[in-house]
C-alpha positions as CSV (number, residue, x, y, z in Angstrom):
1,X,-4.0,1.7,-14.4
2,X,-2.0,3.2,-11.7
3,X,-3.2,1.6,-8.3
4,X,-2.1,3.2,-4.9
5,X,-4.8,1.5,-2.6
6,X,-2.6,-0.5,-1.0
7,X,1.5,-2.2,-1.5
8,X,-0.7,-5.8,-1.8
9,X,-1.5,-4.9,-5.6
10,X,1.7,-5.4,-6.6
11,X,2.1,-8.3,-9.3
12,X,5.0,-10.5,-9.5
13,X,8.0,-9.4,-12.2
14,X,9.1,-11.4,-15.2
15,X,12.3,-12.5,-13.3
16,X,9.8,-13.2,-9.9
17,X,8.0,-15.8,-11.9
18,X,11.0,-17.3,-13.7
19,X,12.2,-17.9,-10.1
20,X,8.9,-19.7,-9.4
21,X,9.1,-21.8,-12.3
22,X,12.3,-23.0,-11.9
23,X,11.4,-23.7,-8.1
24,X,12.4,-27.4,-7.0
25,X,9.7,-28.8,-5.0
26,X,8.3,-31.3,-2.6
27,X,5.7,-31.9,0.0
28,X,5.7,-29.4,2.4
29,X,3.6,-31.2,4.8
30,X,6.0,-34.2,4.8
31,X,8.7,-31.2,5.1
32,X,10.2,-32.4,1.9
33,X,9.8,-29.6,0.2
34,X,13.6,-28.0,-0.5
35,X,12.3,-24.4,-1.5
36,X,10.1,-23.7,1.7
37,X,13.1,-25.0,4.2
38,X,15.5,-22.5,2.0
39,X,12.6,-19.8,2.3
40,X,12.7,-20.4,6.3
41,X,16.2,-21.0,7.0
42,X,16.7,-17.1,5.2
43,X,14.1,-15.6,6.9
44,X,15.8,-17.0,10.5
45,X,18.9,-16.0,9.3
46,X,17.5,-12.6,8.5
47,X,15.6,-11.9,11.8
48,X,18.0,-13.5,14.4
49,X,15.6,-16.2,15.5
50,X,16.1,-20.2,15.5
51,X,13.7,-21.3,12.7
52,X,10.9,-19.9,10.9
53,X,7.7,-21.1,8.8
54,X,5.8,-20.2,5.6
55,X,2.2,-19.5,5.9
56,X,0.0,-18.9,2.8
57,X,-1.8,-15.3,4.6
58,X,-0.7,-12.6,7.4
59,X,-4.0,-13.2,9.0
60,X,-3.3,-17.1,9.5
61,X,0.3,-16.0,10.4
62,X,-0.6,-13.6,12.8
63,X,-3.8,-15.9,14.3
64,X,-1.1,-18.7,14.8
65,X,1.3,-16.6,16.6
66,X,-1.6,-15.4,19.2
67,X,-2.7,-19.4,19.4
68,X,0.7,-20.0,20.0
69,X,1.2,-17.2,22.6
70,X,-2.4,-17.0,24.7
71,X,-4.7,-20.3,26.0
72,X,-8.5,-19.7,26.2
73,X,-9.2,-17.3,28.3
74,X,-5.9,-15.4,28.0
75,X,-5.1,-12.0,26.9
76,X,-3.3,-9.7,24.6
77,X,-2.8,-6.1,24.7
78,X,-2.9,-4.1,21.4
79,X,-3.6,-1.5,19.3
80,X,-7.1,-0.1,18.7
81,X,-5.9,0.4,15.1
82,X,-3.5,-2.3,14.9
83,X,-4.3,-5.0,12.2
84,X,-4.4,-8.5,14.0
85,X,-7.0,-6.4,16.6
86,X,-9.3,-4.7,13.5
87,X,-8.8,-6.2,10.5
88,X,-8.4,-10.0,10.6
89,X,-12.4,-10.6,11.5
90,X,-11.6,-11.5,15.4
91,X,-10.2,-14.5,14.7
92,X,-8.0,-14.9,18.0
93,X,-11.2,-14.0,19.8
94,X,-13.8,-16.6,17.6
95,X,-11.1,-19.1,16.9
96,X,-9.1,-19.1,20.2
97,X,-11.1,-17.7,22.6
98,X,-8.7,-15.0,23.5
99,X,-9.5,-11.5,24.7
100,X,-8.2,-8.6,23.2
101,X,-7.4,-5.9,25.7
102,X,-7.0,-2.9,22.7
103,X,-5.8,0.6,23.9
104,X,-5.3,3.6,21.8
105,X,-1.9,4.0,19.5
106,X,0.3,7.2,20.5
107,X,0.8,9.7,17.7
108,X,3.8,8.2,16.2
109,X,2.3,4.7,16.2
110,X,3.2,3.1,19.5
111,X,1.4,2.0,22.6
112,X,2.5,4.1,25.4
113,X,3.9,2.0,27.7
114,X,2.7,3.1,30.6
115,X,-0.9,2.4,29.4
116,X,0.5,-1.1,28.8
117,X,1.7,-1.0,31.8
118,X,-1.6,-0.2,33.3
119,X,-3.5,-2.5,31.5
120,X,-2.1,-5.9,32.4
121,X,-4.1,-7.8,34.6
122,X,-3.7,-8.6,38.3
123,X,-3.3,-12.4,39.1
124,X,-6.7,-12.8,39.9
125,X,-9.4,-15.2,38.9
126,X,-11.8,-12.5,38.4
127,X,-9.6,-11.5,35.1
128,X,-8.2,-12.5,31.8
129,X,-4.1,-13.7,32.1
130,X,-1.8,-11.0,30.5
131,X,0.0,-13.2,28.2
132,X,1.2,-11.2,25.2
133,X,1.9,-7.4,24.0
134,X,1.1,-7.2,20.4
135,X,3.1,-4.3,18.5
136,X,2.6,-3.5,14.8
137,X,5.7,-2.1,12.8
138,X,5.0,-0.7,10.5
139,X,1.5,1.6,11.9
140,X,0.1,3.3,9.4
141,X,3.5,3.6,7.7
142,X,5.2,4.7,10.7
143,X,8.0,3.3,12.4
144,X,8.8,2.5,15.8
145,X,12.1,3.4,17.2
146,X,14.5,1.1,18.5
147,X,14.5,2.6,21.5
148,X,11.0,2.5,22.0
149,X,11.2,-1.3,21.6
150,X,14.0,-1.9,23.7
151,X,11.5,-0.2,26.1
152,X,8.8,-2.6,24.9
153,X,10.9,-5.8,25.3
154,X,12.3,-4.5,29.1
155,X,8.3,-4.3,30.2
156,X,6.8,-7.3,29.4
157,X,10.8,-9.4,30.8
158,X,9.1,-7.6,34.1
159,X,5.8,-8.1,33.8
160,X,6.5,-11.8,32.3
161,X,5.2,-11.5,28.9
162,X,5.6,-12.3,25.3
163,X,6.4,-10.0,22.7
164,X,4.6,-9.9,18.9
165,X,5.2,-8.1,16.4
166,X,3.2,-8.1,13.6
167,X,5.8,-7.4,10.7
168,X,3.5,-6.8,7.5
169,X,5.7,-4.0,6.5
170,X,9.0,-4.8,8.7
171,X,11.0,-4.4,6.2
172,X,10.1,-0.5,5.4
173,X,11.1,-0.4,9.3
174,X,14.3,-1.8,8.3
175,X,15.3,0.4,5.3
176,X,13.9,4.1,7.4
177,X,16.3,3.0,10.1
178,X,19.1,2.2,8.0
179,X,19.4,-1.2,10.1
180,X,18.9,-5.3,9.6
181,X,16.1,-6.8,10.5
182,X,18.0,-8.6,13.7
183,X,18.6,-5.4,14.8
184,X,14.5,-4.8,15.7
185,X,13.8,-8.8,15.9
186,X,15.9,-9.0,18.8
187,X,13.2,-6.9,20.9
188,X,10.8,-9.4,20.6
189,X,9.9,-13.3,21.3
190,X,8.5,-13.3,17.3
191,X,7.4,-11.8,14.4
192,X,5.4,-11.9,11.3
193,X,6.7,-11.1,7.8
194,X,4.8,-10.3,5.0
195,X,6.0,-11.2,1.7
196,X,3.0,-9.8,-0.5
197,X,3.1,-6.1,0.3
198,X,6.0,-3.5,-0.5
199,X,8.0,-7.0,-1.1
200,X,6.0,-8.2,-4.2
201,X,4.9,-11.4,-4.3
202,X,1.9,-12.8,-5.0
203,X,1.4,-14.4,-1.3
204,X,3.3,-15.4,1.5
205,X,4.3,-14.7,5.0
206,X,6.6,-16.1,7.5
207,X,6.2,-16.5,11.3
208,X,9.9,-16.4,13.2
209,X,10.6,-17.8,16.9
210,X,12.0,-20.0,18.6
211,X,12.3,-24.0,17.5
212,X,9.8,-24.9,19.8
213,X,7.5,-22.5,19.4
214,X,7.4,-23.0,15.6
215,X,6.8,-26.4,16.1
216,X,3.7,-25.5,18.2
217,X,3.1,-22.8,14.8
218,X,3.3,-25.8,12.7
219,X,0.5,-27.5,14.7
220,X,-1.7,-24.8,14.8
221,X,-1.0,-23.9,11.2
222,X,-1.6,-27.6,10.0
223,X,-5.2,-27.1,12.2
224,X,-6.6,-24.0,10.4
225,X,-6.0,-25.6,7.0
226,X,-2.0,-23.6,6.0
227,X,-0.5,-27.4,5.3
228,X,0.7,-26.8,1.4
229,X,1.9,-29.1,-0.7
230,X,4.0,-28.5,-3.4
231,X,4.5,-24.7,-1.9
232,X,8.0,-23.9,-3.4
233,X,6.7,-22.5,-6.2
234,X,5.5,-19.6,-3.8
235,X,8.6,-19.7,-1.9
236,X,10.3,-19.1,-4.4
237,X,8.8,-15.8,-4.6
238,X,9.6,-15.0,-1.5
239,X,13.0,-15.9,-1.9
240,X,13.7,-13.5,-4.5
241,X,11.9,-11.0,-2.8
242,X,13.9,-11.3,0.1
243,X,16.8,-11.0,-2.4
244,X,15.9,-8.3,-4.6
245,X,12.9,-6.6,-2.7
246,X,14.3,-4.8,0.3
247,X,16.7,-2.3,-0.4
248,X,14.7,-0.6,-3.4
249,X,11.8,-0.1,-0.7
250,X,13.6,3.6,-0.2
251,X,12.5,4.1,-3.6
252,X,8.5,3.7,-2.5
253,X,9.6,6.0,0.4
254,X,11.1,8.5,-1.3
255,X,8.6,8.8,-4.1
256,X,5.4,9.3,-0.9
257,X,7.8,12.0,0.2
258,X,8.0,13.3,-3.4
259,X,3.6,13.0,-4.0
260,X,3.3,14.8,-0.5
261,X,5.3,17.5,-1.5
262,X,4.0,17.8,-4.6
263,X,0.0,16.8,-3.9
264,X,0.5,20.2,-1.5
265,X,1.9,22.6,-3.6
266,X,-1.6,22.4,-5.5
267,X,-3.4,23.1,-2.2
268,X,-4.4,18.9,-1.2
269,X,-4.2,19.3,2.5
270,X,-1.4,16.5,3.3
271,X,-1.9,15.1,6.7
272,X,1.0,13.1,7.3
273,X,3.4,10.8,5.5
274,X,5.7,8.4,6.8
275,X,7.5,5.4,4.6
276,X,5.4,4.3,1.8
277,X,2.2,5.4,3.1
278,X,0.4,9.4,2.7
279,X,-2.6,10.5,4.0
280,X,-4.6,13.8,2.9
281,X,-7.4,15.0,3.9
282,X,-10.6,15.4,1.3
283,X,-13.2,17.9,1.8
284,X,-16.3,15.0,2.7
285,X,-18.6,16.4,-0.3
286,X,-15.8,16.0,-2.4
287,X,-15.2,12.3,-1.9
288,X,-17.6,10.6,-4.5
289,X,-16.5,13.0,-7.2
290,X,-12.7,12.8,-6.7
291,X,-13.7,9.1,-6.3
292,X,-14.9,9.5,-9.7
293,X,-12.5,11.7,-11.3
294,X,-9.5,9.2,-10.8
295,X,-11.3,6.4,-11.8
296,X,-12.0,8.3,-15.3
297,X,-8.0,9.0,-15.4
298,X,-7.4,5.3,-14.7
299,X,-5.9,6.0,-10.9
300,X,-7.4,3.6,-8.4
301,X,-7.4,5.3,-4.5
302,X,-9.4,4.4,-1.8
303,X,-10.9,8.1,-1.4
304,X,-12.2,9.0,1.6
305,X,-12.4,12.0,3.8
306,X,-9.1,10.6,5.2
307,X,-7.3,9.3,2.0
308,X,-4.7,6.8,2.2
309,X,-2.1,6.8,-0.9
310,X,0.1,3.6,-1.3
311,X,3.9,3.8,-3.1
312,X,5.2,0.3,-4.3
313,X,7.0,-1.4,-6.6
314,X,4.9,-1.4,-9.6
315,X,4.3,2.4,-9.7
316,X,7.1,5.3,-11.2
317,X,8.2,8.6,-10.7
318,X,5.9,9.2,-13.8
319,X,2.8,7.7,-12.3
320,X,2.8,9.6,-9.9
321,X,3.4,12.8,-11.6
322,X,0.2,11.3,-13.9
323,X,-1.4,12.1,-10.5
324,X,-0.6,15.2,-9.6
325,X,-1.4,16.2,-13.0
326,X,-5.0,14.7,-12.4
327,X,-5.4,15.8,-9.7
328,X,-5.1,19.4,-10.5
329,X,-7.2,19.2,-13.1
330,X,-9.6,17.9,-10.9
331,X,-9.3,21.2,-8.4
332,X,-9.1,23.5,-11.3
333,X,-12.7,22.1,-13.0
């Protein structure tokens, strides 16, 4: 089965889990757990920031950074499309009673600034207190430039706010720009990491800051139920990842390029493509059958009239020419 719905499919390799097995452990919720602390102190190390912690999920990572940023009542500003805004079931809004303020991203994935800008609240009882600007880098596969975040970070030092960004797929951000990871961690207060996308592990992500703001994380984590036990076994995963995971994400880069290029020299209409992420366009009476069609080839794709394809870790060259192939036959019936 080739599956390109998403860089979260990716199982873990033989030498992934060997890594796991051999994991020393502990109690993480005593802090006695050696493989966690080893997992944390890299991923500081790695970002530029003072300490970092292991969550089990994004979504709890990402919910903990907002509770750790905004109060009741507070407010972020981001993305109408951005992840920790759509897709992690309001929980800064039903668990921390904190307003989103969303605006719409620009074309290459950023908010404009100026919209930012406009959007912060006055001091003013009638309103929600600005507290954070949320940013997402990765969007939709595309990365934002350092410029644009030195930008970012120079706003909200004047307009005294905190800086997220919600790292799921930082590390694609990191190998398009030919940079480390300090390099865009220093534009902001934190950041999440995802360990169980384009990296490859089974679960995992990391929340980076400041000490005492990941002691406030640990808090908050410890309150919506992320206290693990004996969790080096996953850190382990995300140690090797961090290890062995990064630089070969140019591969998953250059084989989207390689699909776009192909997928429209048989007459797909490609829409964009950006890191590890393509979109094409399907005529919308065409959805359920293409839908089909891979399905009976063994190619899982979440078809729709806009179509988002996936490149990670656990799919080839070959696979993808599989595609193609399939696909053809699928216009040529």
């Amino acid at each position: 089965m080739i599956d390109l719905r998403s860089d979260t499919v990716t199982r873990p390799s033989a030498a992934m889990l060997d890594a796991m097995m051999a994991a020393e452990t502990g109690d993480d919720v005593y802090r006695d757990d050696p493989t966690v602390y080893a997992l944390e102190v890299e991923a500081a190390r790695l970002s530029g920031k003072a300490a970092a912690l292991f969550f089990p999920t994004g979504t709890q990572a990402n919910l903990v950074a907002l509770l750790c940023h905004c109060q009741r009542g507070d407010e972020y500003i981001v993305g109408q499309q951005a992840h920790n805004y759509k897709y992690e079931a309001g929980g800064a809004a039903v668990l921390g009673s904190i307003q989103p303020q969303p605006i719409l991203h620009a074309e290459d994935g950023s908010l404009p600034l100026a919209e930012v800008a406009a959007a912060i609240k006055p001091d003013d009882f009638h309103f929600a207190r600005t507290r954070l600007l949320s940013l997402e880098n990765t969007h939709h596969g595309k990365v934002l430039p350092l410029s644009y975040l030195e930008q970012a970070w120079t706003l909200t030092r004047e307009h005294k706010l905190a800086l997220h960004i919600d790292g799921a797929r930082i590390f694609n951000a990191v190998v398009a720009q030919n940079v480390e990871l300090e390099a865009i961690a220093r534009y902001c207060d934190t950041l999440t990491i995802c360990l169980s996308k384009g990296l490859g592990t089974p679960i995992g992500s990391l929340l980076c800051g400041d000490e005492a703001y990941i002691e406030q994380a640990r808090r908050w984590r410890k309150m919506t139920g992320g206290g693990m036990r004996q969790s080096g076994i996953l850190a382990a995963a995300g140690l090797y990842a961090l290890k062995h995971n990064i630089a070969r994400l140019k591969e998953d880069h250059d084989n989207a390029a390689w699909l776009g290029e192909q997928l429209s020299a048989i007459g797909v209409e490609v829409l964009n493509q950006h890191t590890n992420m393509l979109f094409v366009k399907v005529p919308t009476e065409k959805v359920d059958a293409l839908k089909s069609w891979m399905q009976s080839g063994d190619v899982l794709i979440s078809v729709g009239p806009v179509t988002r394809i996936v490149t990670h870790l656990d799919v080839s060259r070959q696979d993808l020419q599989r595609l193609v192939a399939h696909w053809q036959a699928f216009l040529q019936q």
